[in-house]
ZAMARGU-4260 file (C-alpha; in steps of 0.2 Angstrom, whole numbers, plus 5000, padded with zeros to 4 digits):
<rodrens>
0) 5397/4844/4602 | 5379/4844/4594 | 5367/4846/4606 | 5349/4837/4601 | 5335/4827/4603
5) 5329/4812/4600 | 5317/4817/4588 | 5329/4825/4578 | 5347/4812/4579 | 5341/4807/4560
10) 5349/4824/4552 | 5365/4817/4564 | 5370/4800/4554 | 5387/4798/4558 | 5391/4813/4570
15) 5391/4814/4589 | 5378/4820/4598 | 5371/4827/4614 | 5355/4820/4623 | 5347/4825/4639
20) 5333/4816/4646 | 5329/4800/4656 | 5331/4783/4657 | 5317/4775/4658 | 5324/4758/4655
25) 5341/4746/4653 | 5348/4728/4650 | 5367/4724/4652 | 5375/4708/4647 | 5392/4713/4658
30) 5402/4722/4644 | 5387/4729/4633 | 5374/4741/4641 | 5357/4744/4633 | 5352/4758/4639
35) 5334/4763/4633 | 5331/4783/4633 | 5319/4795/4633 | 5317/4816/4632 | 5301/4820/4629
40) 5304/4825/4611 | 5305/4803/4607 | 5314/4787/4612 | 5330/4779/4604 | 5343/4766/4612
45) 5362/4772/4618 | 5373/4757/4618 | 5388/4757/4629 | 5402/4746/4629 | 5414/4744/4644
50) 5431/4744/4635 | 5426/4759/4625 | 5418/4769/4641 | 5428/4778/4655 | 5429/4767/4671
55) 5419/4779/4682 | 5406/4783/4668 | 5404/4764/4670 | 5401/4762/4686 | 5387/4778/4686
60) 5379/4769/4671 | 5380/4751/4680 | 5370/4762/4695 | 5358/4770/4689 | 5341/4765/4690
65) 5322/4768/4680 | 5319/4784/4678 | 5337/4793/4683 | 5340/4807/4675 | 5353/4808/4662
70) 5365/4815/4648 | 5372/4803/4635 | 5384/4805/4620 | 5385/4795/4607 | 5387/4793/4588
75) 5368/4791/4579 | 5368/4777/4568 | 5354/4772/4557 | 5346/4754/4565 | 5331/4743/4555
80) 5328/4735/4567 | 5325/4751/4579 | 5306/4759/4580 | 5315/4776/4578 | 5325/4770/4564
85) 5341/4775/4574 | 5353/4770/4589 | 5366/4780/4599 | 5384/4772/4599 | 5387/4776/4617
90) 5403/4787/4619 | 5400/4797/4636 | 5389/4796/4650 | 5382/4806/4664 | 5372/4803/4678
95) 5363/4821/4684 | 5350/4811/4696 | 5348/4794/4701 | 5330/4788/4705 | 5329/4776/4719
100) 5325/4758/4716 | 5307/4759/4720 | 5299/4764/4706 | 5280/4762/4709 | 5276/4758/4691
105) 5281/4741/4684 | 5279/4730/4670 | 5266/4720/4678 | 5248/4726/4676 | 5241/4740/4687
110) 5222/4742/4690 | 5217/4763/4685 | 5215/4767/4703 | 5232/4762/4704 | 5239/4772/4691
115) 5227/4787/4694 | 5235/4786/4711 | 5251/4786/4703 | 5246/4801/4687 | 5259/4809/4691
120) 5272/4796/4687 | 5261/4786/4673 | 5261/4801/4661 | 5280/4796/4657 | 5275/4779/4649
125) 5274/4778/4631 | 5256/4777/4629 | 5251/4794/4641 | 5265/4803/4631 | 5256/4798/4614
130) 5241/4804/4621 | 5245/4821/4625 | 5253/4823/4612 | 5239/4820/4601 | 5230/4830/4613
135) 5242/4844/4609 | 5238/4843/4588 | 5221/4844/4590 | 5220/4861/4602 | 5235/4866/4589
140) 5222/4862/4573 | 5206/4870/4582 | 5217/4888/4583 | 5223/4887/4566 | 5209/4884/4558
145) 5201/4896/4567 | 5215/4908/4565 | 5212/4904/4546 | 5193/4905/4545 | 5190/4923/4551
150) 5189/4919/4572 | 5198/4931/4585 | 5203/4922/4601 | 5191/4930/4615 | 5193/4925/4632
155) 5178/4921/4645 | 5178/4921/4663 | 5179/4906/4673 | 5167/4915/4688 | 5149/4918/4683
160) 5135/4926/4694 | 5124/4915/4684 | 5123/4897/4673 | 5122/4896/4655 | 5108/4883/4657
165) 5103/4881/4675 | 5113/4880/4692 | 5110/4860/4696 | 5126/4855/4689 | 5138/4867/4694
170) 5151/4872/4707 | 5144/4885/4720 | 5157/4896/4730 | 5155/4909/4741 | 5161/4928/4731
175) 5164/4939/4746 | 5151/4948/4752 | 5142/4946/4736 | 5132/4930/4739 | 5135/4915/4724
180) 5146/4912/4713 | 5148/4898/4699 | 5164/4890/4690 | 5158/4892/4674 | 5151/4878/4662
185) 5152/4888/4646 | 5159/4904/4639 | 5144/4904/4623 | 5134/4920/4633 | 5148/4929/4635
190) 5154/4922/4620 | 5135/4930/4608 | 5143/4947/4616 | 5160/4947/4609 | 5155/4944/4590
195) 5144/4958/4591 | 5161/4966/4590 | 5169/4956/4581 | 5160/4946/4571 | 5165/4928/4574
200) 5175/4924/4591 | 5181/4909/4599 | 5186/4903/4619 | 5196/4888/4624 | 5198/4884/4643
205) 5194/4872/4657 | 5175/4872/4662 | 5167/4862/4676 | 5151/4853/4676 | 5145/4845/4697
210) 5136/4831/4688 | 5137/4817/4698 | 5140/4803/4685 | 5154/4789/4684 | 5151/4786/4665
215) 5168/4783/4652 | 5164/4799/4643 | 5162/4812/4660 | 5174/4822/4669 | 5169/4835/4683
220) 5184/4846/4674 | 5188/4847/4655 | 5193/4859/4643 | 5179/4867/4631 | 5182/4878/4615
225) 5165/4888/4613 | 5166/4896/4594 | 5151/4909/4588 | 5150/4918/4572 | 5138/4934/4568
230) 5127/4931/4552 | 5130/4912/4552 | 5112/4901/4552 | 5110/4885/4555 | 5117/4872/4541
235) 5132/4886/4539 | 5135/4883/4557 | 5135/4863/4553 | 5149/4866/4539 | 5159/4875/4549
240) 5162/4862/4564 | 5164/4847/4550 | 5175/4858/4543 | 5186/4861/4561 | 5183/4841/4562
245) 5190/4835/4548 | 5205/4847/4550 | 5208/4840/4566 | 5208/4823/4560 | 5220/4828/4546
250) 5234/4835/4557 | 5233/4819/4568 | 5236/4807/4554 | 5249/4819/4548 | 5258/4824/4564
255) 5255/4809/4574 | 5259/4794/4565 | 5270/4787/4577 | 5259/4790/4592 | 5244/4783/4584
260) 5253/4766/4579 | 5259/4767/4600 | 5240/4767/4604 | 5237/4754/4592 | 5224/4766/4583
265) 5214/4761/4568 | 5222/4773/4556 | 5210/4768/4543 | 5197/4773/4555 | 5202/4789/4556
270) 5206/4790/4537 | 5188/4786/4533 | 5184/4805/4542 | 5180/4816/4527 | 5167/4828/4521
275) 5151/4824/4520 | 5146/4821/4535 | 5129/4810/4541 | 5116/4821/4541 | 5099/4814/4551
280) 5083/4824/4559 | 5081/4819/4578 | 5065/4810/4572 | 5074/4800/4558 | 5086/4796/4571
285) 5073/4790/4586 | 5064/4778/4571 | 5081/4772/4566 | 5084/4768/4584 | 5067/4760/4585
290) 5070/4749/4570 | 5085/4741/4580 | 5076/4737/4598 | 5076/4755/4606 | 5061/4762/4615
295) 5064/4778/4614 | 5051/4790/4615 | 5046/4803/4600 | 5053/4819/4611 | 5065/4809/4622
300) 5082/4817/4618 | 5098/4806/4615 | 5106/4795/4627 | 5123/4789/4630 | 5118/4770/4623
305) 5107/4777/4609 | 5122/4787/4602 | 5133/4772/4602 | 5121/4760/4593 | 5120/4774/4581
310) 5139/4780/4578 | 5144/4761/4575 | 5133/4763/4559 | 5141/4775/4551 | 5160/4777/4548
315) 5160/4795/4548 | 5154/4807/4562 | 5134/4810/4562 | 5123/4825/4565 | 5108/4823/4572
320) 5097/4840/4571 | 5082/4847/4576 | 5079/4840/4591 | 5064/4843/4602 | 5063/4859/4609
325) 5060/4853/4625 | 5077/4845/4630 | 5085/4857/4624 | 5092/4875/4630 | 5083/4890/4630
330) 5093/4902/4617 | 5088/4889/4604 | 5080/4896/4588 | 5066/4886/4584 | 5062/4878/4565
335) 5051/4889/4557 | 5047/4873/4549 | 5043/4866/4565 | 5043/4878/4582 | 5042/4861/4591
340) 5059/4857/4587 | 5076/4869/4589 | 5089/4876/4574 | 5102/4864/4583 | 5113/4849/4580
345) 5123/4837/4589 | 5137/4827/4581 | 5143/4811/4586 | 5158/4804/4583 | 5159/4786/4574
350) 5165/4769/4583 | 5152/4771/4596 | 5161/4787/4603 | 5144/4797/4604 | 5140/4818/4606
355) 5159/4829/4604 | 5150/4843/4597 | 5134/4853/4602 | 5127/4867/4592 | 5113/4878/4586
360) 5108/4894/4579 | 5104/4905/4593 | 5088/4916/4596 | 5090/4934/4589 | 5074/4942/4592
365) 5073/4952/4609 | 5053/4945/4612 | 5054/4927/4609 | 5071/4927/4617 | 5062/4933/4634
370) 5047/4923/4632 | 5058/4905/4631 | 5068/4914/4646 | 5050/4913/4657 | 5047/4898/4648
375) 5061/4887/4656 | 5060/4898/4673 | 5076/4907/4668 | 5078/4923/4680 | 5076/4940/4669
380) 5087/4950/4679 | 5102/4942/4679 | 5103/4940/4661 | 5097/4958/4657 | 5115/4960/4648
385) 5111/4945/4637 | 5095/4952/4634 | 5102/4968/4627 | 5111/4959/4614 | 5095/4958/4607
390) 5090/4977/4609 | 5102/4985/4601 | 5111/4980/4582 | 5104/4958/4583 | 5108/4947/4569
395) 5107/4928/4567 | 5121/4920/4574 | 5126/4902/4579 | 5137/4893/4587 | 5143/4877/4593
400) 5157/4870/4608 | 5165/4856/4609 | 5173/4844/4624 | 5190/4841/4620 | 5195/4827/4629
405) 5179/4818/4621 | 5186/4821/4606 | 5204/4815/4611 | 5197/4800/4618 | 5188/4796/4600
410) 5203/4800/4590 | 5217/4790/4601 | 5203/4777/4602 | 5205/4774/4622 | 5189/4767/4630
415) 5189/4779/4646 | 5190/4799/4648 | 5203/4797/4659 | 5216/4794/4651 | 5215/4809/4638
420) 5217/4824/4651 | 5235/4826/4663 | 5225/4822/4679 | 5208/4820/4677 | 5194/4826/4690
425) 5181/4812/4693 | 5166/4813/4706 | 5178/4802/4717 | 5194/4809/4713 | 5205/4826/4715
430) 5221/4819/4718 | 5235/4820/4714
</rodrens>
């Protein structure tokens, strides 16, 4: 007995398989029984007929219902008319659970709050599973091709005594007898300290930001991959995350055909997402703005509606750099061009998807770096550490972070955040 799954039956054609896994759906015409199965790996059909099938094997398939759990043995055939391509000729059949008949999610439609209530269950259905899936390709593409390009894994800690830009957005606990401390927003601090080791470094892990906003693109829990490079300036910095972009995108449409047709994803969207990349000044970008009914203001930073009017001009990503020094972080270099404005980027993702990506070259010199600190009422003492990074062996470096459930949202094209993350944390929802 071959022992399988779903994914694989197609090296099977004519043998008799093994398949664990669920049902997550069935028809039976009184002798034939369609059972529709699924095991994580991919979906196929098992068809049963009751003169070919043990009586009690009949009766336990006749009694099962959505979502039992089951082993099935058949002989794969290839099948046209079959979105896998293949079916199971049913030979055997086991029933290892059976689900009861209330099954919460049905084939009528379900508000979100329903099926958020219910994230536990909706995951099983086809589109969740394409989702994380594709979810899964891009956090695979980001570590090997940084794996390829030089970066060493480097891990940051969740709990700061400090923010990376300000303590108004984030979560506060109480650290024993210690006073404060905060669920960390991003690990780029920590992150400047690793590559002067090791030269270029990277994080990936869940980060939290208490901002109080019901927007399609927020979550107050999401995963974040902070990358930072020794000796890298500002348009280097730029080439590497198009680079890391485009080798996402790449791996998608290679690994994730299937899933992207069960979104119903514009794969020539996607296809369009090549080297060179939209390059634009902040200010090019606020008169551009302007030209098409925006008021925004010459040192106004970005908004959510601006960065949608622009990305659904373009049908690659954009990055918008140099922005005003003003709405923007403290370890920013500034343009020697231009000490209004900051070495920095943002890129924004087309289709009206707005900002996956910031980044900027990061201030090496120990005097300027303090002087921006008091400039933006940044305590001193605290970031003496960050400081010395400065004091002893400083080079240009820069870096950039990304949010990667924005960028799951963009490529599976799906309309709200919440979807693209297992179970999402929203300012009105921690459950389940």
């Amino acid at each position: 007995m071959i022992s399988t799954t779903a994914a694989e039956i197609g090296a099977y054609v004519g043998q008799e398989v093994e398949l664990k896994g669920w049902a997550y759906n069935f028809r039976s015409s009184g002798k034939i029984f369609f059972l529709q199965f699924r095991d994580g790996t991919g979906r196929v059909q098992a068809v049963y007929s009751n003169s070919e099938l043990p009586e009690d094997q009949w009766n336990a398939l006749n009694g099962i219902r959505i979502e039992s759990s089951v082993i099935v043995t058949g002989v794969v055939k290839a099948e046209s008319r079959s979105p896998s391509g293949f079916e199971l000729q049913g030979i055997s059949f086991r029933a290892v659970h059976v689900a009861p008949e209330d099954y919460p999610i049905g084939k009528k439609e379900h508000g979100p709050d329903f099926l958020l209530d219910q994230r536990h269950l909706w995951l099983r259905s086809e589109k969740q599973w394409a989702i994380q899936r594709v979810r899964n390709t891009i956090i695979n593409a980001t570590f090997a091709y940084f794996n390829e390009n030089g970066y060493v894994k480097f891990d940051t800690p969740i709990l700061t005594p400090t923010a990376c830009e300000g303590t108004t957005e984030l979560f506060s606990i109480e650290y024993f007898d210690m006073g404060n401390a905060y669920l960390s927003q991003s690990g780029q601090l920590y992150l400047e300290a690793g590559i002067m080791s090791l030269g270029r470094a990277f994080d990936f892990g869940p980060v939290f930001r208490a901002e109080k906003s019901k927007t399609r693109r927020h979550l107050t829990e999401f995963w974040m991959m902070d990358a930072e490079a020794a000796f890298v300036e500002h348009e280097e910095n730029m080439a590497i995350q198009e680079g890391l972009v485009c080798r996402i995108v790449k791996d998608v449409l290679e690994k994730n055909r299937k899933e992207l047709e069960i979104l119903e994803r514009d794969v020539a969207a996607l296809e369009k997402v090549r080297a060179p990349f939209v390059h634009m000044t902040h200010a090019e970008a606020v008169a551009k703005l302007r030209e098409l009914g925006s008021d925004i203001g010459d040192m106004d930073d970005l908004g959510g509606d601006d960065e949608t009017v622009l990305t659904k001009l373009y049908d690659r990503p954009i990055f918008v750099e140099k922005y005003p020094a003003a709405v923007k972080a403290f370890y920013m270099k500034r343009d020697p061009q231009d000490p209004m404005r900051v070495l920095g980027s943002d890129m924004l993702a087309p289709e009206g998807y707005g900002e996956i990506i910031g980044g900027s070259q990061r201030e090496d010199d120990y005097d300027t770096l303090l002087l921006r600190m008091k400039e933006h009422d940044v305590p001193v003492e605290p970031y003496q550490w960050y400081l010395d990074l400065r004091r002893y062996g400083s080079v240009p470096h820069s870096g950039f972070g990304y949010g990667l459930e924005r960028i799951v949202a963009w490529v599976c094209g799906l309309q709200h955040i919440r979807e693209t993350i297992p179970f999402p944390r929203l300012i009105n929802r921690i459950t389940p």
